[in-house]
Every structure is written in C-alpha cells, then in structure tokens.
C-alpha positions as CSV (number, residue, x, y, z in Angstrom):
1,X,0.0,0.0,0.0
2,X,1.6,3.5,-1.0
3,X,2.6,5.7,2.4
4,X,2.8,8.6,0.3
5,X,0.8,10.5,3.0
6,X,0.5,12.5,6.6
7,X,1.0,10.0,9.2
8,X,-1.6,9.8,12.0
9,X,-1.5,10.5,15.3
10,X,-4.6,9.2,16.8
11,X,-5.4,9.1,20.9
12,X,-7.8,9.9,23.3
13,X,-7.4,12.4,26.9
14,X,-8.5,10.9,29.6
15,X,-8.7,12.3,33.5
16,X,-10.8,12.5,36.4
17,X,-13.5,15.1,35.9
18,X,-12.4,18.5,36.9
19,X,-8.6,17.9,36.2
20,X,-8.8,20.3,33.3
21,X,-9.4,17.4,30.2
22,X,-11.7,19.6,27.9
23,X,-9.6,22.9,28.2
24,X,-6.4,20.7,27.5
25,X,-8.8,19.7,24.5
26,X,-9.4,23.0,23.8
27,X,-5.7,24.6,24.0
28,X,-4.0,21.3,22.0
29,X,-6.7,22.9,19.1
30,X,-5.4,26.1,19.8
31,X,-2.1,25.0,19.4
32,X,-1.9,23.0,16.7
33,X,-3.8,25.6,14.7
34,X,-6.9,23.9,14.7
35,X,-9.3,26.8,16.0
36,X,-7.9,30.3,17.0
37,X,-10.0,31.5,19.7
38,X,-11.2,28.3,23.1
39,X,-14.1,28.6,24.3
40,X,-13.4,27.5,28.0
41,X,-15.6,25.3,30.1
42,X,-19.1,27.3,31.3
43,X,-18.1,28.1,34.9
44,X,-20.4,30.2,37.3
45,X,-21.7,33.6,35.8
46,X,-20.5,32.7,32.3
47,X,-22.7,31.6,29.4
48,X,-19.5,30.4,26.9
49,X,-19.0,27.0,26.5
50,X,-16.2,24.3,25.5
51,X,-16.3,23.7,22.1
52,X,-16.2,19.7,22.3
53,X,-18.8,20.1,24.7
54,X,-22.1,20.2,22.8
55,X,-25.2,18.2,24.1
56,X,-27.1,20.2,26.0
57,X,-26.9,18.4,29.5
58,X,-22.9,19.2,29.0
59,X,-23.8,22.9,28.6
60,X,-25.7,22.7,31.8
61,X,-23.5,20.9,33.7
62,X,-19.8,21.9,32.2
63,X,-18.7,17.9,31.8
64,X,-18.2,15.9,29.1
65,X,-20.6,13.1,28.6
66,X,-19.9,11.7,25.2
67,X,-16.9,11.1,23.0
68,X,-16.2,14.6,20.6
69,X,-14.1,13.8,17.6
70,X,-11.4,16.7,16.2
71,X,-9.5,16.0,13.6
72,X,-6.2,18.4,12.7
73,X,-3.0,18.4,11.1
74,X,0.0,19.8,12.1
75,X,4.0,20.4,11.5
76,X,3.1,17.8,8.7
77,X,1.2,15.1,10.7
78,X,-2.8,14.1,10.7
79,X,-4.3,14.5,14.5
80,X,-7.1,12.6,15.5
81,X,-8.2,13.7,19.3
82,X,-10.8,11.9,20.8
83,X,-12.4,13.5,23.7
84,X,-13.4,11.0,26.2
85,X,-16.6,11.2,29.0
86,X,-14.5,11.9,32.0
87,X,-17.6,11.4,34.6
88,X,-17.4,7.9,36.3
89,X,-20.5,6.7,34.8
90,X,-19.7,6.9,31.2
91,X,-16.1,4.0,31.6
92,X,-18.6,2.2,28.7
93,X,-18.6,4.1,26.1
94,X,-15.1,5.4,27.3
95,X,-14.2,2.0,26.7
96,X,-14.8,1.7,23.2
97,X,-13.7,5.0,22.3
98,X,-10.2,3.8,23.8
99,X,-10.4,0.5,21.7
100,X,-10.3,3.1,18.6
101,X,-7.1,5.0,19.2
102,X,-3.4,4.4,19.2
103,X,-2.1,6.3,22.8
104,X,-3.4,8.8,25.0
105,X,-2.8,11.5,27.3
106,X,-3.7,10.9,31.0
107,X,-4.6,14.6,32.5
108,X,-3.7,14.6,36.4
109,X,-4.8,17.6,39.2
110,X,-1.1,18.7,40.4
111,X,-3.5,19.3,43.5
112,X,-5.3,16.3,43.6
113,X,-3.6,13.3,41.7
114,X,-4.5,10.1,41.1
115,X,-8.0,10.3,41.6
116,X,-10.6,6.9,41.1
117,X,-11.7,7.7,37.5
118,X,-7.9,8.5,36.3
119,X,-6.9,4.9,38.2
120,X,-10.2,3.0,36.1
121,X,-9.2,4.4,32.7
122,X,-5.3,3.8,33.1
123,X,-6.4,0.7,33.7
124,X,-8.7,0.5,30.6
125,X,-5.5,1.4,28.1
126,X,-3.4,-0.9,30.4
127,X,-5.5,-3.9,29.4
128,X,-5.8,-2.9,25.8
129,X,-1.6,-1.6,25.6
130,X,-2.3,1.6,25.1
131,X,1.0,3.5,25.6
132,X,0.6,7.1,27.8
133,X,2.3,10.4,28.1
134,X,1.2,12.2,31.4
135,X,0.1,16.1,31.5
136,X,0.3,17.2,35.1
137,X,-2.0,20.1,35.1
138,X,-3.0,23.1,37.2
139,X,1.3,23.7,38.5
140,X,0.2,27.1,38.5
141,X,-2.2,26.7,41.4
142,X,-0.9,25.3,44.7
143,X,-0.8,22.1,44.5
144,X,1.7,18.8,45.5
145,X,5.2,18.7,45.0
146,X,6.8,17.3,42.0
147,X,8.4,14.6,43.1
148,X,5.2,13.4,45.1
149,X,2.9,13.5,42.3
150,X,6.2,11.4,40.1
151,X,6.4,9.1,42.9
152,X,2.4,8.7,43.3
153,X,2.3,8.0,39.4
154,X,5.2,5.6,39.4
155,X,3.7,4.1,42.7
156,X,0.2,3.5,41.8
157,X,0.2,3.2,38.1
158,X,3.7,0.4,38.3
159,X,5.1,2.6,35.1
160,X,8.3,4.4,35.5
161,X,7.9,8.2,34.7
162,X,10.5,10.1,33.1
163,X,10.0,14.3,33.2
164,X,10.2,15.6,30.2
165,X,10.1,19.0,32.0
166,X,10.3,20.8,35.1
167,X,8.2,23.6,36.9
168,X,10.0,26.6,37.6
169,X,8.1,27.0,40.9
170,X,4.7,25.9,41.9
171,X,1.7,27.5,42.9
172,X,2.0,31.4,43.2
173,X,5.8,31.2,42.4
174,X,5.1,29.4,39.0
175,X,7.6,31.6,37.1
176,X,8.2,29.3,33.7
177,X,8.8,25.6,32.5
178,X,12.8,24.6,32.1
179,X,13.1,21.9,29.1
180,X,14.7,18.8,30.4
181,X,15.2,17.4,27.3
182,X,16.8,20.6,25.6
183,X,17.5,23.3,27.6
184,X,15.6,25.7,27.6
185,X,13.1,27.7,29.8
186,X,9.4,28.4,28.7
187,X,8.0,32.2,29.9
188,X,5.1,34.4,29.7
189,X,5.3,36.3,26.5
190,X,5.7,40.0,27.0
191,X,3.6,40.6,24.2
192,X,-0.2,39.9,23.7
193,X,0.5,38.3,20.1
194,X,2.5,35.4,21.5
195,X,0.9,35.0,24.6
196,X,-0.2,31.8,23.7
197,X,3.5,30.2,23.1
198,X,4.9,32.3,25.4
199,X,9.3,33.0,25.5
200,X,11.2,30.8,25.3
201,X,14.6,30.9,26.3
202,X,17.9,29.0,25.1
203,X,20.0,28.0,27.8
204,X,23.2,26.1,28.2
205,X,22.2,24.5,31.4
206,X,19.9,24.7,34.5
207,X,22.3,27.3,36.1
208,X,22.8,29.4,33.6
209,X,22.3,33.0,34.5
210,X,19.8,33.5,31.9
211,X,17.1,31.6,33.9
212,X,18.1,33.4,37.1
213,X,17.3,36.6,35.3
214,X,13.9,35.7,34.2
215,X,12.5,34.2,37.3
216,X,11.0,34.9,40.5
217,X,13.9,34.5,42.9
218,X,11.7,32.3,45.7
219,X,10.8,29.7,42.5
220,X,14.7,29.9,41.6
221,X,15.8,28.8,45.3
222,X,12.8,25.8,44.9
223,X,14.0,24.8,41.6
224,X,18.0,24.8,42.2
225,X,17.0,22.3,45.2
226,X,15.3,20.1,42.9
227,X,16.3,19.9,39.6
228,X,19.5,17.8,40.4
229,X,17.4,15.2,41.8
230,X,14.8,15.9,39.2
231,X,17.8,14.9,36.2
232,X,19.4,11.9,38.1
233,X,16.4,10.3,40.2
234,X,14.3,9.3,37.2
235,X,14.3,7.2,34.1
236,X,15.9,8.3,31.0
237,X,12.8,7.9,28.1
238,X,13.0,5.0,26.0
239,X,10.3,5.5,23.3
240,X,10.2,1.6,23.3
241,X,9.6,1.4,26.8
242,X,6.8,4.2,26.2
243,X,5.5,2.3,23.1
244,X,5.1,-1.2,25.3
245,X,3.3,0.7,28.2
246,X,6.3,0.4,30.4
247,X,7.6,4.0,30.9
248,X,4.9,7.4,30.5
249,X,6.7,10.8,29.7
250,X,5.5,13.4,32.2
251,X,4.8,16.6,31.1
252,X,4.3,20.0,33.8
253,X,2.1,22.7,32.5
254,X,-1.0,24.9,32.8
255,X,-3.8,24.3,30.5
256,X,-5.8,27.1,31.4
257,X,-3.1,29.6,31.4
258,X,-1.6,28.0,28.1
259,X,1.6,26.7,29.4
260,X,3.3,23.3,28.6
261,X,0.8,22.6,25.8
262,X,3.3,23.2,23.0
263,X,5.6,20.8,24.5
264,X,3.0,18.1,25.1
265,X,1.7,18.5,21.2
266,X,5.4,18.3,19.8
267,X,6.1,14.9,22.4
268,X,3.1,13.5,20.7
269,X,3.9,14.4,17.1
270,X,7.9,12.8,18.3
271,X,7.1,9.7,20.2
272,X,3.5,8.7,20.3
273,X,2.9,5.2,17.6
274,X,1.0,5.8,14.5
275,X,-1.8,3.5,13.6
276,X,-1.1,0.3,15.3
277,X,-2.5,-3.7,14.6
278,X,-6.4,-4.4,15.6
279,X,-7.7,-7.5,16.8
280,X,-9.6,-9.6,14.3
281,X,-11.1,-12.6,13.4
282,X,-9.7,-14.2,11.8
283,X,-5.9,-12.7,12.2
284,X,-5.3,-9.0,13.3
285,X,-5.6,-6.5,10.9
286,X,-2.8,-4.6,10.2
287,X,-2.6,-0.7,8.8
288,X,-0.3,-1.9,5.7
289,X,-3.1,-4.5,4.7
290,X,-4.3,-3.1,1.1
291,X,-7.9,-3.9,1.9
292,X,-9.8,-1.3,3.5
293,X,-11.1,-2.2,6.8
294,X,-12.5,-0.1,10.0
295,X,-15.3,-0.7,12.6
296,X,-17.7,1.4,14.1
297,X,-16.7,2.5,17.8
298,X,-19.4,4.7,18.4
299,X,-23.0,6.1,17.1
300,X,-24.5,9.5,17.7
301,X,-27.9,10.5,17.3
302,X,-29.1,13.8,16.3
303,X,-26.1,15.6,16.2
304,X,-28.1,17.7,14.5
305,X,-31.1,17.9,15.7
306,X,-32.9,20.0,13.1
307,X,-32.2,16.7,10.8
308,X,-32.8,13.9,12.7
309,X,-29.6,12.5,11.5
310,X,-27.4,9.6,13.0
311,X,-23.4,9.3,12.5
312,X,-21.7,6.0,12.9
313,X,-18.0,7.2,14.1
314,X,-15.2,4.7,12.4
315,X,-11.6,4.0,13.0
316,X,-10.1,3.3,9.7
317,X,-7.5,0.0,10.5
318,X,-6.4,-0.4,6.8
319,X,-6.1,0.4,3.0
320,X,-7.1,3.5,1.4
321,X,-10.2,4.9,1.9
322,X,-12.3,6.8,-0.4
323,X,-15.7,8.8,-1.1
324,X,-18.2,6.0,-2.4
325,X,-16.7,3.1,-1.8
326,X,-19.3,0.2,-1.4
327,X,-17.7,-1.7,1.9
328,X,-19.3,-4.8,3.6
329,X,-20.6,-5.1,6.7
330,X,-19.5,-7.7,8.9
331,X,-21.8,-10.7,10.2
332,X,-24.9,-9.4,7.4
333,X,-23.2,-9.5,4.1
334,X,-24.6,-6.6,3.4
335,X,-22.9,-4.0,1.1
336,X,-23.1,-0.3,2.0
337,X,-21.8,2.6,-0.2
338,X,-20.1,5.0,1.8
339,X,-21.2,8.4,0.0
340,X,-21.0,11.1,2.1
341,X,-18.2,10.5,4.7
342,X,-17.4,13.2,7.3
343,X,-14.5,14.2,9.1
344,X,-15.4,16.4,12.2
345,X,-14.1,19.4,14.7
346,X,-16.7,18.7,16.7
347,X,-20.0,19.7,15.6
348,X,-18.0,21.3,12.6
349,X,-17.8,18.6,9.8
350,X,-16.1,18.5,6.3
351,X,-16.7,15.8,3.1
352,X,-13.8,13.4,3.3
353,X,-12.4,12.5,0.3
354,X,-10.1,9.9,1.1
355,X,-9.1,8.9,4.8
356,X,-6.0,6.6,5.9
357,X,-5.5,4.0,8.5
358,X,-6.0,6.2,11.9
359,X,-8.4,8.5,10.7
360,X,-11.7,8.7,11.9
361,X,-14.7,9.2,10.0
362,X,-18.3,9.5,10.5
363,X,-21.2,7.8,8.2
364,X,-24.1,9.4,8.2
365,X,-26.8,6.1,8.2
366,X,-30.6,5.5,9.3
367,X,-30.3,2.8,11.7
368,X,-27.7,0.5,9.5
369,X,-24.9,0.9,11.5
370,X,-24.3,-0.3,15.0
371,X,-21.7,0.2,17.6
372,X,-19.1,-3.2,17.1
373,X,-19.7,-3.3,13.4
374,X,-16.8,-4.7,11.4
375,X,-17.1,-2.5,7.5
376,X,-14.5,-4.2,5.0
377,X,-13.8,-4.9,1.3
378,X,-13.1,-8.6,2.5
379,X,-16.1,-10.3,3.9
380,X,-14.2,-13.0,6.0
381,X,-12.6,-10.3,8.7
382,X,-14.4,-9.4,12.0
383,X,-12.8,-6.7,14.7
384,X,-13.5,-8.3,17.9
385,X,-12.8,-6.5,21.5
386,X,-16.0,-4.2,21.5
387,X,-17.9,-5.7,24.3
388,X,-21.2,-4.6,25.8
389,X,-21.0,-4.7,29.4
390,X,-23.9,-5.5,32.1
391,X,-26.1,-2.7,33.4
392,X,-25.3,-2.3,37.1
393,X,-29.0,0.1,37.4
394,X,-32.2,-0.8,35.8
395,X,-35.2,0.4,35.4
396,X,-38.4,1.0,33.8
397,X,-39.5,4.0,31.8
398,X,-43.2,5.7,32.3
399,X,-44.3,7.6,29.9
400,X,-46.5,10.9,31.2
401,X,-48.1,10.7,27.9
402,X,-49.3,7.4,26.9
403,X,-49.7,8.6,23.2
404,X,-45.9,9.0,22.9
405,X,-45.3,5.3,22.8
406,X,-44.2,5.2,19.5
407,X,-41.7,8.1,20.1
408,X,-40.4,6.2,23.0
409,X,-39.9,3.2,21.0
410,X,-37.7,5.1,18.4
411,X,-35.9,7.0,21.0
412,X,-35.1,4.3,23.2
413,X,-33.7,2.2,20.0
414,X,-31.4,5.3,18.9
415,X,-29.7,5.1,22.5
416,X,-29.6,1.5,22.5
417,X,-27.5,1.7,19.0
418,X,-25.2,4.9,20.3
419,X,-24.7,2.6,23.5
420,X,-25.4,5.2,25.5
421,X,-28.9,2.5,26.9
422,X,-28.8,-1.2,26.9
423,X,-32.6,-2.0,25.9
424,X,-34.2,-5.8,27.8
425,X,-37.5,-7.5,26.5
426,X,-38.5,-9.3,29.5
427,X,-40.4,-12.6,28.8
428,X,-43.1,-11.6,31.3
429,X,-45.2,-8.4,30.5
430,X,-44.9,-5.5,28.3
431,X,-42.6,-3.2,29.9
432,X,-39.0,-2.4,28.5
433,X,-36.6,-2.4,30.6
434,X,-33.4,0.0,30.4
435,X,-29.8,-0.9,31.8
436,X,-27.0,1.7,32.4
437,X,-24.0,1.1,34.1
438,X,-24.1,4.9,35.9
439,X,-26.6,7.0,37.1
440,X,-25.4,9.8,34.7
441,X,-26.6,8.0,31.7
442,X,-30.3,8.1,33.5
443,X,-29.7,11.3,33.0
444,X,-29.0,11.8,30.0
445,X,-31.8,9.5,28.7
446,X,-34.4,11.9,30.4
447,X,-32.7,15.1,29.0
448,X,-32.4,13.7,25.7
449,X,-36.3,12.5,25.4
450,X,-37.3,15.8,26.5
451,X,-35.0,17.8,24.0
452,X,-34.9,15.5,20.8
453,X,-37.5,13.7,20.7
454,X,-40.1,15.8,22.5
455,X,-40.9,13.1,24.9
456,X,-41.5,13.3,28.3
457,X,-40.9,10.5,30.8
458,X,-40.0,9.1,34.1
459,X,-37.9,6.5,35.8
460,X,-39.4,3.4,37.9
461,X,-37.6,1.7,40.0
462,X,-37.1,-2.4,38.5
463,X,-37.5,-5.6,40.1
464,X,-34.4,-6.4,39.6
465,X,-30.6,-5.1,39.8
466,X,-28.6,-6.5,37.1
467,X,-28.5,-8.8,34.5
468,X,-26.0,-11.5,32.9
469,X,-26.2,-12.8,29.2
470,X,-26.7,-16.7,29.2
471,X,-25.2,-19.6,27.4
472,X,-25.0,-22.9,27.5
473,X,-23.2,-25.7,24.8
474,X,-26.4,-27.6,26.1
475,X,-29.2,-26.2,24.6
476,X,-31.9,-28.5,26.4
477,X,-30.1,-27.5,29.7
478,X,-30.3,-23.7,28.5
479,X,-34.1,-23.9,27.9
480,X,-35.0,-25.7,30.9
481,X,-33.3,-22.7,32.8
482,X,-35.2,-20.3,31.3
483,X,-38.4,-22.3,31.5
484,X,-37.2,-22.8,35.2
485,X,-36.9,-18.7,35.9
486,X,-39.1,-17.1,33.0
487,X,-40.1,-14.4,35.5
488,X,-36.4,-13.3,35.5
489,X,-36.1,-13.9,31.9
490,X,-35.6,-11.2,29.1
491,X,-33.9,-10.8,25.8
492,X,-31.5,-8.4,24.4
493,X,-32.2,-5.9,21.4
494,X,-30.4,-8.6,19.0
495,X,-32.5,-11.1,20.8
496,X,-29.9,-12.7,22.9
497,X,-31.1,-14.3,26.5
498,X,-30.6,-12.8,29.6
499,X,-31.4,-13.7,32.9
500,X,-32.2,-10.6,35.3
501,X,-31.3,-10.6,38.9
502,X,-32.4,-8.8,42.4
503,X,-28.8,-8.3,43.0
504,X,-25.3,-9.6,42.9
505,X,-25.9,-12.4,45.5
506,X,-28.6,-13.7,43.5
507,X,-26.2,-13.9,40.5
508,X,-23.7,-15.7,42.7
509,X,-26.7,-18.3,43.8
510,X,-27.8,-18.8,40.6
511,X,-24.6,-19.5,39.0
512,X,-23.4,-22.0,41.6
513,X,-27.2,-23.9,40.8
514,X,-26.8,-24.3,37.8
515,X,-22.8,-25.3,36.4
516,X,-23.7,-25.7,32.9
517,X,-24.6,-22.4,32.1
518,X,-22.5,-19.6,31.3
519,X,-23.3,-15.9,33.2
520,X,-21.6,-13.7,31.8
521,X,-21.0,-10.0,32.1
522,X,-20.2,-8.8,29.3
523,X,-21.0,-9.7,25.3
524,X,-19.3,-9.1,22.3
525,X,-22.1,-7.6,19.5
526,X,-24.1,-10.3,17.7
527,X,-23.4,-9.9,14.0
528,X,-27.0,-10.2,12.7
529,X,-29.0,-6.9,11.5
530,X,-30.4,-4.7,13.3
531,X,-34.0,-5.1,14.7
C-alpha cells in the first residue's frame, strides 16, 4: 500500500473530571492551529462553552458526557483527538472509544492526583496496551510537590515516569517551564500576540544566569533544590519502553493559562505510535493491509437535531479509503456505499475525500450501522474486543403521555445503538426495561427525550438489579433454565437471552445452581442486523 501521506496520530485524553481534560482539548486545538480562539468550560456567571462540549446536558452541567471527535493536522502530521466522557459513569462508552485509538494523554490535578476515575481508565489502556504520556495540570495553582505527584504515578500506576520538564516554581511562584530534554526555559510572553507560546529561552544549562534573570527569585531557590534530583532520580525515556506501556513521559504545565501545551503537542507528534494492529477474526488487521477495513466504535444520534440525523463514528484500521466506496458489513453481508463520509471538529464537519488508517470518519446512516460493526472490502474479517457490558441500574420508563409510545420506542432504539442505553425485553409483560451502568446516563436518557425527541418520561424503580447474558453448549439444559426462571427472563435488542437478577448475590446463587450455564458479564455484538 503506497505511504505517500501524513501520518496519523490518533489518541484519546483521559482524566478525572475537573482535572482540566476539555480545556487541554481546547488549547491542544489552539495550538496545533486547529481553532484560533477556546471557548473554556461554562463556569459560574459565564454563558460560553467548551467547544467539544455540545449536548445540551454538557452545557448545563460543564462535563463531558460523550466522545467529541477533532481532527487536525499539524508540523506535517494528521491529529485525530478523541475526547473521552471523564464522569465515572460513562467508563462504557469510554471504553470503546479507547479501543479506537493508538495512545493517549492521561490529564492529572497537580492538586489532587491520582484520583478513582484516572486509576479506572489507566487501567482501561493498560488492558488494551495503550502507551501514555502524562500532562500534570494546574502547576500554577498550589498544589503537591513534583516529586510526590512522580512518585504517586510511578507508585500507583507500576510505570516508571520520566520528566520531560520541570516547573520553575509551583503555585503562586510558577515563574516558567525549564526543558529537560533541551535546555531551555518556557515564559510568559511579553507581548499579547505570542501570549499563547509564550518565551522561550535557550539555555546552556539549568544554572545558567539567563534563567536566574527571568524568574521569581523564591521559584529559583525551589527549583535549584530540585532539579539535580529531578535529572538523576528518574528514568531516562526509552520511546520503546513508552510504546510497550512500560515507561509514560510526564509533562508539567497549565492548560488554562496555556503553558506546557506546545511541549505536550510536539512529544506527541515525536514519540507517540502511528496507527497500530487491531484484533480480528480471523488474524489481526494490520494498517499496511491493502484492503480497507474499519469498525464502528461509536454512534451518535441527532447531532443535528434540526435533521434527525445519525453518525456511525469509524476508525479506519487499513487500505485506502475513499468517497463512495461500497464496503461490507461484517456478520450481514450486506454491502453499503459510503457516499457522504465526514471528518469532524466537533459539531463542525467537512466531506472526506479519502481517509488513511487512523483517521476517523463519521457515516451518516438511518439505523444501518451499529456500535461493534466490522465495515471491510473482504467479507471473511471481524474486529473483535468491543464488548457490551452488564447494566449495574435498571429500570423502567413511564411515559406521562401514553400517546408518545411510539416516540419512546424510536428513541429508546437510537440510545440503544449509540450505547449510550442497553434495551431488555423481558419474557413476562410488556414493559421495556433499560440498563446503564451509571446513574449519569439516567440522565442523559431523560434530558435527551425531553430535548430531541419531544418526549416526556419518568424512571421506575425495577424488580431487579442487574443482569448477565446466558449460554450454554447444552441447549436442552439452556431452555430448561429459562423455562425454570421465566419471570427473571428477558432478551437483548439482538434477541440474545438474559437472565435478570435482584442483585449480585442472586447472581452468585444462581450461577453456583446451575454449572452448565454460562453468566456472563459482558458480550461481544451479535453480528445479525439490526431489529
């Protein structure tokens, strides 16, 4: 396959909420020329917004609670930045968005740290080998030391760390960023034009008088104290090690006040992989494979609202893409011509042409596409690794207007495609049941009804807690079961079974009972058409 293109750079940002993800987002747009002016997360008394941020519960609420897509090029290279749900309840389809990049950038409170979320999605890209460069943000507000929030990464997350740079003081003494890598110091810009970049300073060393001159002389004292240890004490980076998930590169800097976000764009564009091997049925696919294949990772209703229109979001894996190529889906057979592909800054979108293993591109589709759909010119290849995973709340929805029913229905089936629902027939009675695995998504369902589909509803509490698919390689034993419990019996919306519990216990009980059936809590997607 010819390479006679911009290589990709394609990885998501993920953090605790409130560590400063979406205006990283924001300024990394800034800087890699992108967008020239950030619109900064809606805090108290202001009415602006982020621009990833664009569903009107994240408005409201200034968090992120679906995946934005921004695609940029810079200093030669094709940026794909996908901007993860940082609230706890969204690690589902935070999940699959990870399964579509090739690294990412784990945003850390200088203040705060490790906090739960950031420990959960580490742990997502460990399990998947996503490699990580760490942005330590907020060094301009008091915060931690250095060397404790190094030793708490190194510590908690079994990676050595390696600086790549070094605050200059912290809190009110922040005076600049020195460049361990290449000497150099980073400062304010004295002029409003190049605020943005800042100075930036050539030195010869970390005692050259230059730095003295240009600092606050309480931050000099701090950082003379540390930045022998801060040279010596660490790892030296090893962009194998980085690449394997062994070592992260730590970068210092303040989103908000635009500082360390040049460095952390030019690490990625030096260090971070380009499009990397997917796992397949029935071999990985590999970026250098001439047949173009992608899957979908994510689906978004009503991006639009004023049209009603749904996007299937998908990671290009191999060969050359290209406007109105007939591609086949996975599992159905089906051929679909691709005729009006999109590539996105946000809720900004452009026609793409032709896209490249990395790229992301959405397909705008009434209902074809689904989230774990394989799209291929071969017919034999499936991506695997896109699991759905168990609802841990369930409940019923009410409508307040019984005539809305079939509005319901529609709505409730475009959420179940985007994942953002998990939709459950039960065997007894008419009532859907919904399944989220956070209370945000509740949410979101409720504000969603009531803005895009004009339907207004509310939650009932279930009978039950949870639910596990079922399987058995017995089939008699697998109907008796559900002949045995077809109170707690449902389907799935691709009409696999499920057996719904009261709670864990009763999952536990139940799958002691009865050894020759499978409970399981997660599923990858059933390859059959959509209902």
């Amino acid at each position: 396959m010819s390479q006679n293109h911009p290589d990709r750079r394609t990885f998501a940002i993920i953090s605790h909420p409130d560590a400063g993800k979406t205006t990283l987002t924001e300024k990394l747009l800034v800087a890699g020329g992108a967008i020239h002016m950030a619109g900064e997360v809606k805090a108290r008394g202001q009415a602006r917004r982020a621009r990833s941020d664009w569903m009107k519960i994240e408005q409201q609420r200034g968090i992120s609670v679906t995946s934005s897509v921004m695609t940029f090029e810079h200093q030669g290279l094709v940026f794909n930045l996908l901007d993860t749900p940082g609230h706890e309840d969204f690690s589902e389809d935070t999940y699959r968005t990870l399964t579509a990049v090739d690294s990412a950038v784990m945003v850390i409170d200088a203040a705060k740290g490790i906090e739960p979320q950031t420990l959960k999605l580490f742990e997502v890209c460990r399990l998947r080998s996503v490699p990580i460069i760490t942005f330590i943000n907020k060094v301009d507000r008091e915060g931690q030391s250095p060397f404790e929030l190094l030793d708490e990464v190194a510590d908690r997350l079994a990676l050595d760390v390696c600086p790549m740079n070094w605050p200059v003081g912290m809190g009110g003494t922040f005076s600049g960023l020195y460049d361990l890598v290449e000497p150099s110091l980073a400062v304010p810009g004295k002029e409003a034009s190049r605020a943005f970049e800042g100075e930036r300073i050539a030195l010869t060393r970390h005692d050259d008088p230059k730095l003295a001159a240009a600092v606050d002389s309480r931050a000099l004292d701090q950082f003379n104290e540390e930045i022998e240890l801060a040279s010596a004490g660490y790892a030296s980076f090893d962009v194998d090690a980085y690449r394997n998930g062994d070592l992260t590169p730590v970068y210092f800097g303040s989103a908000l006040k635009e500082f360390g976000v040049v460095d952390l764009l030019a690490g990625l564009a030096a260090h971070a992989p380009g499009p990397q091997p997917q796992p397949a049925e029935p071999a990985p696919v590999r970026p250098d494979d001439d047949a173009v294949t992608g899957f979908v990772f994510k689906v978004q209703a009503n991006m639009n609202p004023a049209h009603r229109d749904r996007i299937a979001f998908m990671r290009l894996c191999s060969g050359k893409f290209e406007r109105g190529m007939r591609l086949t889906q996975g599992g159905t057979g089906k051929a679909i011509a691709i005729s009006r592909p999109m590539l996105f800054l946000a809720q900004d979108r452009e026609m793409a042409e032709e896209a490249w293993p990395g790229d992301i591109i959405g397909i705008p589709n009434h209902g074809t596409l689904r989230v774990g759909d394989t799209l291929s010119e071969r017919s034999d290849v499936m991506i695997t690794g896109l699991p759905n995973f168990a609802p841990e709340i369930l409940r019923r929805v009410a409508l307040v207007d019984p005539t809305k029913t079939k509005q319901l229905r529609k709505a409730l089936d475009d959420m179940a495609e985007e994942g953002i629902i998990q939709v459950f027939y039960p065997e007894i009675g008419a009532n859907m049941i919904v399944g989220v695995v956070g209370q945000l998504q509740l949410d979101v369902l409720i504000s969603r009804l009531e803005a895009e589909y004009k339907v207004e509803a509310k939650l009932e509490a279930s009978p039950w807690d949870t639910a596990r698919w079922i399987a058995s390689d017995d089939a008699a034993a697998l109907k008796q079961f559900q002949a045995d419990n077809r109170g707690a019996a449902a389907t799935d919306r691709d009409g696999a079974p499920v057996f719904m519990a009261k709670d864990a216990w009763e999952v536990g009980y139940v799958t002691q009972r009865n050894p020759s059936i499978r409970f399981t809590a997660t599923k990858e997607r059933v390859f059959a058409p959509a209902q």
